[in-house]
N, C-alpha and C positions, 0 to 999 in steps of 0.2 A: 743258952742262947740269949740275945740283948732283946732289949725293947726293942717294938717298932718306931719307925722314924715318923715321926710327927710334925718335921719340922720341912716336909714338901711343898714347892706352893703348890698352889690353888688359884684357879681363876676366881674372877669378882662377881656377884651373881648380874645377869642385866641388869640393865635399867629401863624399867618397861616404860616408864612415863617420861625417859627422856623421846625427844622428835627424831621420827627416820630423818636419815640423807638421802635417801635413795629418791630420783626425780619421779614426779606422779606420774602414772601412765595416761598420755591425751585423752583428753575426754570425746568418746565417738562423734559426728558428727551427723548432727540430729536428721530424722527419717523426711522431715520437710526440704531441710536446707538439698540434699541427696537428690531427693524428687525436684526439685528448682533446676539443680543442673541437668540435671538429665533430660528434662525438657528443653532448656535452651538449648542444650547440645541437639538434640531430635529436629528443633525449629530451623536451628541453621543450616544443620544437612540436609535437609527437607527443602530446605530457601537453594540451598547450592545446586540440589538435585535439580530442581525446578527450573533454573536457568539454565542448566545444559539441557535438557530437553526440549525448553522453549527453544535453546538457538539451534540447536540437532535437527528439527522440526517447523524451524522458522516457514520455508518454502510453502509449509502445508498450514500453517497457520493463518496465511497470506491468501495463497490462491486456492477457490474451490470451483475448478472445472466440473463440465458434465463433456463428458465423452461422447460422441456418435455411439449408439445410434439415439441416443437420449435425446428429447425435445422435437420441435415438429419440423422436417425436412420439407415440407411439401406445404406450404401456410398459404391457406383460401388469397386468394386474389394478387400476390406478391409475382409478379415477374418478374425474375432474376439470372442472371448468368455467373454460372460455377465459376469460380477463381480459384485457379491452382499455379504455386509460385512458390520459391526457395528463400530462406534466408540464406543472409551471406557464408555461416556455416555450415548449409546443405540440409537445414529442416525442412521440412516439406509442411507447406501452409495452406490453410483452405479460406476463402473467402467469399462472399454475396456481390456481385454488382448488380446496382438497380438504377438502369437508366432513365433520365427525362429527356421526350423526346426534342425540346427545346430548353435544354439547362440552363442558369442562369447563373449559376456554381457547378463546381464538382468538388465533394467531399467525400473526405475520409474518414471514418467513423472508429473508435477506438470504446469498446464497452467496458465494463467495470471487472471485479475480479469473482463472481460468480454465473456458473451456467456456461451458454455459448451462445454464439450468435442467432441461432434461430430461437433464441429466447425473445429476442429484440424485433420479429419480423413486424410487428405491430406500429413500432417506432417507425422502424425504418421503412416503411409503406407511406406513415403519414408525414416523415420530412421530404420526401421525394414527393408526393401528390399536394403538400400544404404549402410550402415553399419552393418546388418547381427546383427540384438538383438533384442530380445525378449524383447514386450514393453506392459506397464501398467500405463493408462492414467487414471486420476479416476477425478472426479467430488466434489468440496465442496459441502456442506453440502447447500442447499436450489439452488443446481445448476442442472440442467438433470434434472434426474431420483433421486436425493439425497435427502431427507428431511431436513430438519431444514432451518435452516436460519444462514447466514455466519457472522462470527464475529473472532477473532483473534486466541483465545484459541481453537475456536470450528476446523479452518482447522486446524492448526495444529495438533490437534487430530487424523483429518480426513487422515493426511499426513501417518501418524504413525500408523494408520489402515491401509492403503491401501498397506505398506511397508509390515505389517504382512501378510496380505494375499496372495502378490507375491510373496514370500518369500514361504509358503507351497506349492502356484501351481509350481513354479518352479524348486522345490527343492534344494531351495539355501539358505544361512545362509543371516540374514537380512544386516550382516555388507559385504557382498559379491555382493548388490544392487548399481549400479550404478546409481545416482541421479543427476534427470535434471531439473531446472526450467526455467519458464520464466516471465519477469517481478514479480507480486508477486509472483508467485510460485518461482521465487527463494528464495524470506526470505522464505519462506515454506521449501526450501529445507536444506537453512542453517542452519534454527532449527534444521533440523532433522540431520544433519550430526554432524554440533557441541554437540548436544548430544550424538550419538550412532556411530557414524562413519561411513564411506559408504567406498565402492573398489574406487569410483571417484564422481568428483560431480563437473555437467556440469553445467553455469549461462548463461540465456542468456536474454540481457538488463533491467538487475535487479538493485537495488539501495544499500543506503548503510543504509537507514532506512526510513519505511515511513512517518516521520515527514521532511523529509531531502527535501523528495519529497516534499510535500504540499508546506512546507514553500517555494520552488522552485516557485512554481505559484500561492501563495499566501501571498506575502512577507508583505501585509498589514496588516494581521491577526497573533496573538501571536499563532501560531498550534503549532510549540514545546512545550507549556506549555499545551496546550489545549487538545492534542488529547489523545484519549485512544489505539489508534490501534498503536504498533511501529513497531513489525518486526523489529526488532533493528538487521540487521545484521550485521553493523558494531562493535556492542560489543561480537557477539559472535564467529565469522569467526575465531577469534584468537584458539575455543578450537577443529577446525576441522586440520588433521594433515593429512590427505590424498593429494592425486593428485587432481588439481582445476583448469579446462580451464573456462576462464572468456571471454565472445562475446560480444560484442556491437556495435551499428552502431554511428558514428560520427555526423550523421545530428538525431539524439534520441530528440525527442521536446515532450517527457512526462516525461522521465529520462533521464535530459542530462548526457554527459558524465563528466561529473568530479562526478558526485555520485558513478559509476561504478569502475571509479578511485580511488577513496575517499576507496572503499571497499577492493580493491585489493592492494593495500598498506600496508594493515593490516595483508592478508591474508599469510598463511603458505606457504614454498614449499615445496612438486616444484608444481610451476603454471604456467598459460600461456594466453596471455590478448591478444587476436584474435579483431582486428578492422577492421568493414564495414564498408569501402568509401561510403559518401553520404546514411548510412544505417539508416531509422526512423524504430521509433520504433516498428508499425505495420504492417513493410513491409515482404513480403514472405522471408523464411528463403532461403539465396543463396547459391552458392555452394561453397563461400571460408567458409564460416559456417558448412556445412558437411565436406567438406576437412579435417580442425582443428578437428574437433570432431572424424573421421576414423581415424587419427595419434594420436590421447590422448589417444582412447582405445586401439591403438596397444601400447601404452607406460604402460597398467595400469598392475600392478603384478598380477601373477595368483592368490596368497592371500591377502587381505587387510593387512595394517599396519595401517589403520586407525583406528580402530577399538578401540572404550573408553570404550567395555564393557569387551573387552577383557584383557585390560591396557595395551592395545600399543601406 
């Protein structure tokens, strides 16, 4: 038998100190940097989440009715007669009239966006007994004694019903209504004047839109682009040509006063911009407030010129 073959190759042994080829594996991505995103991602969804519920829920964010039978139906010394009346879409509206037996105005009263009217019997005692006018305070719609449920389009309907109605009990032509709001009842009232005209139209710590306002105490959130409710009384003050006393209190921490301002800058005259020292927003209406308001109706013509239906 032969030798064995000796002369096979053979691999080369490695090279242990030559450098891998092979690419390194990523280096993890540190337990901080991980928790960073994860938070802003939470932040964001959280911010998105948050503005769909705000606009989902806008209505309810807005308006806080108190329903019948809540507040006092029956209020010491107030004589008044029940107002029952439709808006143009068939809601069924309830409202206060309180007569002077020699008027000297007749107005319409529009209250703000909490409670109901018989929150107000206090007020509305001492404008009828302290300036001598027959008054009509009525209820939105999902508010009192009112059906439905409140939304933009629908008070204002309710405003415009309620104007119709005082209007036959009183025997007075609708643009011969003196119109008073407060807080939102003032866009309430604006609408109604810049459309149809009024003999006068009283505002009291109302704004210049309700986007104006939000974005006021919500400056985090894009609400001007978001919201559906506007009362934009700032775009429409301009088509109201009547007499306009405009009240505010200076310490207002729901509507500050540059919204008030912002409004009455735009507004027509002749007007007149009545300031309460140290007056918030839901404090008792005072007597430099009645004062202003007994001198505006001794100024207001016995006929309107305000009047758009009549094209004055």
């Amino acid at each position: 038998m032969g030798a064995p073959d000796n002369d096979q190759a053979t691999d080369p042994p490695a090279d242990l100190s030559a450098p891998s080829r092979d690419v390194p594996p990523a280096q993890p991505r540190s337990r901080w940097t991980r928790r960073l995103v994860r938070f802003v991602r939470t932040l964001v969804i959280g911010y998105v989440l948050l503005l769909g519920v705000m606009m989902l829920f806008e209505n309810s964010l807005i308006y806080f009715p108190s329903v019948y039978p809540e507040g006092d139906w029956q209020p010491y010394g107030l004589m008044f007669e029940d107002a029952w009346f439709e808006a143009a879409d068939g809601v069924k509206l309830h409202g206060w009239y309180v007569p002077h037996q020699q008027p000297r105005a007749v107005l319409l009263f529009a209250h703000g966006n909490a409670g109901n009217l018989s929150h107000r019997a206090e007020g509305i005692d001492t404008l009828v007994k302290r300036l001598r006018v027959s008054v009509m305070i009525f209820d939105y719609r999902g508010y009192g004694r009112s059906t439905g449920s409140p939304h933009e389009a629908g008070i204002l309907a309710d405003a415009r019903a309620a104007r119709g109605w005082l209007a036959d009990r009183a025997g007075v032509a609708e643009s011969q209504i003196v119109l008073m709001g407060e807080s939102l009842g003032g866009g309430v009232m604006v609408d109604l004047a810049a459309a149809d005209g009024a003999r006068g139209l009283i505002l009291e710590n109302t704004f210049s839109s309700m986007p104006d306002v939000a974005a006021y105490h919500y400056s985090w959130l894009p609400v001007r682009w978001l919201m559906r409710t506007r009362l934009d009384s700032l775009s429409k003050i301009g088509n109201y040509h009547g007499p306009l006393l405009q009240i505010h209190g200076d310490a207002d921490r729901i509507v500050p006063l540059t919204l008030a301002q912002r409004l009455y800058e735009v507004a027509n005259p002749p007007k007149q911009f009545v300031l309460i020292p140290q007056g918030d927003h839901n404090d008792p209406r005072r007597g430099l407030a009645y004062q202003a308001m007994d001198q505006f109706l001794d100024t207001l013509p016995a006929e309107s010129r305000a009047s758009v239906r009549e094209g004055q």
